[in-house]
C-alpha positions in Angstrom: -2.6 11.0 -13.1 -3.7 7.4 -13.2 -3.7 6.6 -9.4 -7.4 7.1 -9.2 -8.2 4.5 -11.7 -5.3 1.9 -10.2 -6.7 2.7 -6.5 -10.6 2.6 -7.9 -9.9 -0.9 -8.5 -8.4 -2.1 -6.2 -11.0 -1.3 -4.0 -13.3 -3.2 -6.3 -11.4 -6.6 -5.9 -11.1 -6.2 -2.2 -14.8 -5.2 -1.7 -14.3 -5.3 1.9 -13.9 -9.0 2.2 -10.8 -8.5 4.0 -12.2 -6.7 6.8 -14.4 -9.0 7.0 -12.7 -12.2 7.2 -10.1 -10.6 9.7 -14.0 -10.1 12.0 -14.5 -12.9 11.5 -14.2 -16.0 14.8 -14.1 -19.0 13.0 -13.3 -18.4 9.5 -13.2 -21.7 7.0 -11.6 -22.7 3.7 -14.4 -22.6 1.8 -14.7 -18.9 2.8 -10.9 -18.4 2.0 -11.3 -20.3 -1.5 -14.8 -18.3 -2.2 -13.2 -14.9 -1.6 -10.1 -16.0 -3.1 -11.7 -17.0 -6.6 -14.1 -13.9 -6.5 -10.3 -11.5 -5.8 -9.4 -13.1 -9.1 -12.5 -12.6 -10.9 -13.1 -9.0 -10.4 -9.1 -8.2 -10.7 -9.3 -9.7 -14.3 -12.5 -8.0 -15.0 -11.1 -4.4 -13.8 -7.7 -5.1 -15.8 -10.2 -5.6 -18.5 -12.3 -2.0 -18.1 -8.7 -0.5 -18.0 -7.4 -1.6 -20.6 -10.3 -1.2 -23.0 -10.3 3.0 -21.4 -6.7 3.7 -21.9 -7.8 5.8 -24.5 -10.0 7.6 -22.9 -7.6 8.3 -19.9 -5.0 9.6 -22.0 -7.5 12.3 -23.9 -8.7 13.3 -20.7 -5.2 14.6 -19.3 -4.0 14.9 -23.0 -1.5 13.0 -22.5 -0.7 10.3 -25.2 2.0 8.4 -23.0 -0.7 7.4 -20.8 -2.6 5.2 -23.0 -0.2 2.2 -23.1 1.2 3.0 -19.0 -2.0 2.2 -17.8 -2.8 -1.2 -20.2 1.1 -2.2 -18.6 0.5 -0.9 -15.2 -3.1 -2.7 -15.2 -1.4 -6.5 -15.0 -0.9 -4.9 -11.2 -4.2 -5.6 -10.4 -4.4 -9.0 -11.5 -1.0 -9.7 -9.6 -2.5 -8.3 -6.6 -5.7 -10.2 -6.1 -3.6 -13.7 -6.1 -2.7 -12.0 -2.9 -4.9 -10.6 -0.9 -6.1 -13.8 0.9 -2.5 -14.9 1.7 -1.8 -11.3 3.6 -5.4 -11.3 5.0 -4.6 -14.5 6.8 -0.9 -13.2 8.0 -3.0 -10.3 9.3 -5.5 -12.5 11.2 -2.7 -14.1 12.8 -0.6 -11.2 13.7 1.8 -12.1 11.6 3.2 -8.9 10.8 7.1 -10.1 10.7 6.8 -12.3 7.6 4.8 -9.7 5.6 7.9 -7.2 6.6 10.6 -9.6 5.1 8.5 -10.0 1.9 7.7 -6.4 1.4 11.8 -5.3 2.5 13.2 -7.7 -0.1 10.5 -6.9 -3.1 11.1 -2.8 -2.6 14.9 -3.4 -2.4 15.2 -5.5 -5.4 12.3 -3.8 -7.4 14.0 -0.2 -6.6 17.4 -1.3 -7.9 15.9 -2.7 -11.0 14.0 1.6 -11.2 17.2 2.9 -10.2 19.3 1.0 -13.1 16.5 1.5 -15.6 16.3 5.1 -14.9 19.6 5.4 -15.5 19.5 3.8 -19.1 17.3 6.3 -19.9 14.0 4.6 -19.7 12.4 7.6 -18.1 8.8 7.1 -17.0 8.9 3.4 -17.6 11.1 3.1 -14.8 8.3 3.6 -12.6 6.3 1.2 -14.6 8.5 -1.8 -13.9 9.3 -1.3 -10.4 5.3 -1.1 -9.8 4.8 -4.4 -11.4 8.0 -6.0 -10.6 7.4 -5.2 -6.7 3.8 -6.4 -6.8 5.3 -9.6 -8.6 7.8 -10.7 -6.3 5.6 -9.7 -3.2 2.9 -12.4 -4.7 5.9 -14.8 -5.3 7.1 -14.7 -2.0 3.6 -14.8 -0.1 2.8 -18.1 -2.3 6.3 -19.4 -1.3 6.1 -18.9 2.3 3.0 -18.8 3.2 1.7 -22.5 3.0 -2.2 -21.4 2.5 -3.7 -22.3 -0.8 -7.4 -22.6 -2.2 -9.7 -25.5 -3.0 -11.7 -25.6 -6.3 -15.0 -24.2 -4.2 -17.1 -21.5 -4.2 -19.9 -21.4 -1.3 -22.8 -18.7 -2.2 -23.7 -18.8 1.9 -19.9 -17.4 2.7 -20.4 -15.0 0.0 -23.3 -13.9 1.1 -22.0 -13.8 4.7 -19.1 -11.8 3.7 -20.2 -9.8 1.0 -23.1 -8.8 3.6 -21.0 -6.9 5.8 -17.8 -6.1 3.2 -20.3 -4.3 0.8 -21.0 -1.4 2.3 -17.2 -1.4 3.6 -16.5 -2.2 -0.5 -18.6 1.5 -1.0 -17.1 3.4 1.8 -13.7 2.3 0.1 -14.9 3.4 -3.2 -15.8 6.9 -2.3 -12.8 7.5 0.2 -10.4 5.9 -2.5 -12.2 8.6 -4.7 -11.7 11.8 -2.5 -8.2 11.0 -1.6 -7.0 11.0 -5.6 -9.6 13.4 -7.1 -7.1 16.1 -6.2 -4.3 14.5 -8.7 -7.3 15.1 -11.3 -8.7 18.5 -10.2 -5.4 19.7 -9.9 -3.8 17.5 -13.4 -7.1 18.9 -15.3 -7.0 22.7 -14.3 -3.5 23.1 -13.6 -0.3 22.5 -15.1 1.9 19.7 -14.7 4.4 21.1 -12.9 1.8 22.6 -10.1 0.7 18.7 -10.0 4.1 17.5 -9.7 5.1 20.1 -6.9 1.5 18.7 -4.9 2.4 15.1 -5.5 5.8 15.6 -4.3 4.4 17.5 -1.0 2.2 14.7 -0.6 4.1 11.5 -1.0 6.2 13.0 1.7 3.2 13.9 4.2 2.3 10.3 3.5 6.0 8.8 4.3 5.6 8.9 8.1 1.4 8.6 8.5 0.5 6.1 6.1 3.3 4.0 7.2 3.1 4.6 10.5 -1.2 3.5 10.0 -0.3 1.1 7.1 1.6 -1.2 10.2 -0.8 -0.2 13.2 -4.2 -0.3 11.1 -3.7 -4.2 9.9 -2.5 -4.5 13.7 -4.9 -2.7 16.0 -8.3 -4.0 13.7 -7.5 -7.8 14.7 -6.1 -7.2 18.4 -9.5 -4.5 18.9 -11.8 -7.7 17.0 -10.2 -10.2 19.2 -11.4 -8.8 22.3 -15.0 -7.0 20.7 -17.1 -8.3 23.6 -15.1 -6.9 26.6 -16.2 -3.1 26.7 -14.1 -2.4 29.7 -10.9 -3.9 28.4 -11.7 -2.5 24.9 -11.8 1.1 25.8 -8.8 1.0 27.6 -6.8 -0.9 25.0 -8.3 1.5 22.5 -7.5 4.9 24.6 -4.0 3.6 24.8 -3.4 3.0 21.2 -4.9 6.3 20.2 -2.8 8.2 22.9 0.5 6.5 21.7 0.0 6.6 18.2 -0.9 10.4 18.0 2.3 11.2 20.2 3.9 9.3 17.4 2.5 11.1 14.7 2.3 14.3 16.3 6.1 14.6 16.8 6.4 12.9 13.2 4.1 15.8 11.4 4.9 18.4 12.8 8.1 18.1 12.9 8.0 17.7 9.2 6.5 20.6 8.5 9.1 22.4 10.3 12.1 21.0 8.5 10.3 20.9 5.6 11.9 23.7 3.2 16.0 22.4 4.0 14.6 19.0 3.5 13.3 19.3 0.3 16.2 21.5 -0.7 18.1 18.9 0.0 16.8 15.5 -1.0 15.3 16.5 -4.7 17.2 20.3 -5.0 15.4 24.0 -4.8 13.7 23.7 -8.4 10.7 21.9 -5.8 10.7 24.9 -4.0 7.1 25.3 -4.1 6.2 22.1 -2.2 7.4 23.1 0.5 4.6 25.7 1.4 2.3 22.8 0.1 4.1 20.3 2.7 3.8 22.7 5.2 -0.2 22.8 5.1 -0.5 19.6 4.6 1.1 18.2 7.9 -2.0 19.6 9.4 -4.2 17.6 7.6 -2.1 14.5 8.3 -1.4 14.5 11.3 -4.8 13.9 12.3 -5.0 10.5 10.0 -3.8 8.2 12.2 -7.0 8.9 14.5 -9.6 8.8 11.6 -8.1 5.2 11.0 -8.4 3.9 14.4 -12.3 5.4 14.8 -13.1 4.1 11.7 -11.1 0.7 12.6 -13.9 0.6 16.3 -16.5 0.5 14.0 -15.5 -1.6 12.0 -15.0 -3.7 14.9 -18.3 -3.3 16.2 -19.6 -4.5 13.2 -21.5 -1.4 12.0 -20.0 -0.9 8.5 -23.2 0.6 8.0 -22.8 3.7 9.6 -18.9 3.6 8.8 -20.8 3.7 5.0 -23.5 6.7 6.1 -20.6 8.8 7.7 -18.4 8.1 4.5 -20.6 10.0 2.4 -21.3 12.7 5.4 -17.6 13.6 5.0 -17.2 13.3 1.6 -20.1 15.5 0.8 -17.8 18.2 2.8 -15.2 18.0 0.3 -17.3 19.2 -2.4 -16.7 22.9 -1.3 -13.1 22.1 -1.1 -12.9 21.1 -4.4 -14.7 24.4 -5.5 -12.4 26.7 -3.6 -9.0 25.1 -5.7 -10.8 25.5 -9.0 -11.4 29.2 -8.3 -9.2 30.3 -5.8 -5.9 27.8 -6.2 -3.8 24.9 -4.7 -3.0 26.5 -1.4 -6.7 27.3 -0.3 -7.7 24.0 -1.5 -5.2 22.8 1.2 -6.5 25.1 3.8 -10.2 23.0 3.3 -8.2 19.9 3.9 -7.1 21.1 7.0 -10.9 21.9 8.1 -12.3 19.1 6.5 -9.7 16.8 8.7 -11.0 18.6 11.9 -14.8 18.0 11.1 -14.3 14.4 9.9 -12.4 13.7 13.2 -15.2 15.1 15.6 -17.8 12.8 13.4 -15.5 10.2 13.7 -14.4 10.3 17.1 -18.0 11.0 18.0 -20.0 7.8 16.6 -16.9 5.5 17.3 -16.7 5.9 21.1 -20.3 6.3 21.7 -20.5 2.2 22.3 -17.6 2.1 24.7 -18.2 5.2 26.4 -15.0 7.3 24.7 -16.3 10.4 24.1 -14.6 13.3 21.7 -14.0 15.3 24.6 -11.9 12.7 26.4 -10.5 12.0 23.2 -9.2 15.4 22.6 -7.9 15.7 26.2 -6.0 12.7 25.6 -3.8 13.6 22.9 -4.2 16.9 23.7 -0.6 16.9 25.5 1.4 15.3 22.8 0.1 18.0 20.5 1.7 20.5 22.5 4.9 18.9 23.2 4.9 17.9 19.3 4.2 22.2 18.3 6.5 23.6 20.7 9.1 21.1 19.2 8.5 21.9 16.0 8.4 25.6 16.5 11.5 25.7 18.0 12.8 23.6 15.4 11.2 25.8 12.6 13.1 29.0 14.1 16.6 27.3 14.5 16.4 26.8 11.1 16.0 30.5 9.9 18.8 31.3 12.1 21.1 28.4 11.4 23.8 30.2 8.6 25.2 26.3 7.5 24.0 24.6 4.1 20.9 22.7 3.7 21.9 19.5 4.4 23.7 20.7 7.5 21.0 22.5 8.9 18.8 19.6 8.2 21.2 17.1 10.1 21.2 20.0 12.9 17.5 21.1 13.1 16.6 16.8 13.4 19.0 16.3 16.1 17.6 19.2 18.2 14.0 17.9 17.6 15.3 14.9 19.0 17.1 16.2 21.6 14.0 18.4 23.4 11.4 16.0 22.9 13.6 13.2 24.7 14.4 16.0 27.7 11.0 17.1 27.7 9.6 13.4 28.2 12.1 12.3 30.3 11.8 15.0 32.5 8.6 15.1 32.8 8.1 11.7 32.6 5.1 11.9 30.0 3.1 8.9 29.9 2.8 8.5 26.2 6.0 9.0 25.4 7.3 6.4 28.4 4.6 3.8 27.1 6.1 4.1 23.6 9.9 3.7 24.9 8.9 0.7 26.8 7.3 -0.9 24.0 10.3 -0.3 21.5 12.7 -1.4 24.6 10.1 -4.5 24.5 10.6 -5.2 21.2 14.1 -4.8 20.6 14.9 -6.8 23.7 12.9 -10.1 21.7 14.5 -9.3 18.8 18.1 -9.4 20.4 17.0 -12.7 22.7 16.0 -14.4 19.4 18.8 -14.0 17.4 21.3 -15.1 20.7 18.8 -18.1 20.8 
């Protein structure tokens, strides 16, 4: 129910400065230090506005428990903004490994300390301190090891600089922040709690594989696609690769989630969730296209035109209004079913204004990943019918209905030696192989 108002402000601190600096060639200290001390600034400020609305929160879900949550919950944001410099220069650098060892050892040692408090009987609150206590150790560890720190400066020419190109990036974030939790508030306002609980549970596990999957690839692809902005040729064809491997990825990943969906569920929090799993299911369908939107969005980002990444923010956002309407009157599950159109339109406007520069066109686009959908769909369908048939408990039929998943999209890609597919073996083969060399060296 509060996500809105955390994720509002957050976007606030970052304001797009982050995108910026990572476009940035030659960025300086005093543009590190200026953003730095700004972060700080708006992340007390925002702490502050939360804090002093807690009341008004909690009357608006009617929900007296929420009033001190989000004064606690709040100190997050100040946490966060000591922060966001030290991971926008790991991301600069493609330094990707260090921010995995930080972000590994806070989730494992803020989830014990949920898992022990949950089991004292500290309900809610559990939640409360692994949010904080993650977001602490995460900013311990960045300070620790990464050796960056700021001078007492603040230039107004690199905030100007920054703030020129970040704004409209800072209202784009705003307004897609806004759409992607005003469901948690349509549906926590006009429905019950349990129909809320049974979407947010569908959800957070259609955001498992794509937003991790994006969360890695996003902070990689935008500084490897910036580094190289003024080769068109070599841009395209870097950019048509990523796009083709990542939706064979996701494609697989999705749709095959939607397809084990109801044994999965059964199985990991028991049949009481039943009815996320018709929600899961229609929501793979909107997911799966996310990865894509991300990458567009990430070209035009890189060819500096966060002004029409702003103008086609509100185009798309404007479509969700209908949405919106349709859940009101109609309920959850046709609210879902916009999503799913609203995902096809935003990716043919995406798609569309992103490849115009380098000559990518939607159709070449949708021919592209075209393949991998249909290998991913006939996988999954397959997978969805063994799993009516199977006569085994749920967590058997789960373990069996993954392994055959598996099992025909390695034949099928072998065999047929799909491109994608080969492309993404080679570059886990890559990977692992320097992984394995370093440790014997």
């Amino acid at each position: 129910m509060i996500s809105i108002f955390i994720a509002i402000s957050t976007s606030f601190i970052n304001s797009g400065f982050t995108s910026a600096l990572i476009r940035k060639v030659d960025c300086t200290q005093k543009d590190y230090s200026t953003v730095f001390f700004y972060n700080l600034a708006v992340g007390i400020c925002m702490y502050l506005v939360l804090y002093f609305s807690a009341g008004a929160i909690s009357n608006f879900f009617n929900e007296p428990i929420l009033k001190p949550i989000v004064r606690v919950v709040g100190i997050g944001l100040i946490i966060n903004s000591l922060t966001l410099i030290q991971r926008t220069i790991l991301i600069k650098n493609i330094n990707f490994k260090l921010q995995a060892k930080i972000s590994f050892f806070a989730a494992l040692l803020s989830g014990i300390t949920a898992i022990i408090l949950a089991y004292q009987g500290f309900g809610v609150w559990a939640l409360v301190v692994q949010t904080l206590s993650f977001s602490a150790l995460t900013s311990l560890m960045l300070w620790l090891w990464n050796k960056w720190k700021p001078s007492l400066v603040f230039s107004k020419k690199s905030f100007r600089e920054l703030f020129g190109f970040g704004s409209k990036l800072l209202i784009s974030g705003l307004i897609d922040t806004t759409y992607n939790n005003i469901y948690y508030i349509i549906i926590g306002k006009y429905f019950s709690a349990a129909d809320l609980g049974f979407y947010t549970r569908a959800s957070g596990f259609k955001n498992l594989p794509t937003k991790s999957l994006m969360g890695v690839l996003s902070k990689v692809t935008y500084p490897v696609l910036a580094s190289i902005q003024n080769d068109i040729p070599r841009l395209k064809t870097s950019y048509k690769r990523m796009i083709r491997t990542v939706m064979f990825i996701n494609f697989v990943l999705m749709l095959g989630l939607g397809a084990i969906s109801e044994p999965m569920i059964f199985t990991l929090i028991g049949e009481k969730w039943a009815p996320s799993v018709i929600y899961l299911q229609i929501m793979v369908f909107a997911g799966m296209m996310y990865p894509v939107h991300v990458l567009n969005l990430n070209m035009l980002q890189v060819q500096g035109r966060s002004d029409l990444f702003l103008k086609l923010e509100v185009l798309k956002k404007l479509l969700a209004i209908p949405t919106i309407i349709i859940g009101i009157l109609w309920g959850i599950k046709f609210m879902l079913l916009g999503m799913v159109v609203n995902s096809q339109i935003a990716y043919i406007i995406n798609s569309y204004w992103s490849g115009k520069k380098i000559g990518y066109s939607y159709r070449e686009q949708v021919l592209d990943i075209l393949p991998s959908f249909l290998i991913a769909l006939t996988m999954a369908v397959l997978v969805f019918t063994l799993g009516k048939i199977l006569p085994f408990s749920n967590p058997v039929n789960l373990i069996m209905m993954i392994l055959s998943g598996a099992i025909f999209i390695f034949v099928t890609c072998e065999l047929t030696r799909f491109r994608d597919y080969i492309y993404s073996k080679e570059l886990i083969v890559e990977q692992v192989g320097k992984l394995i060399k370093k440790r014997k060296g």
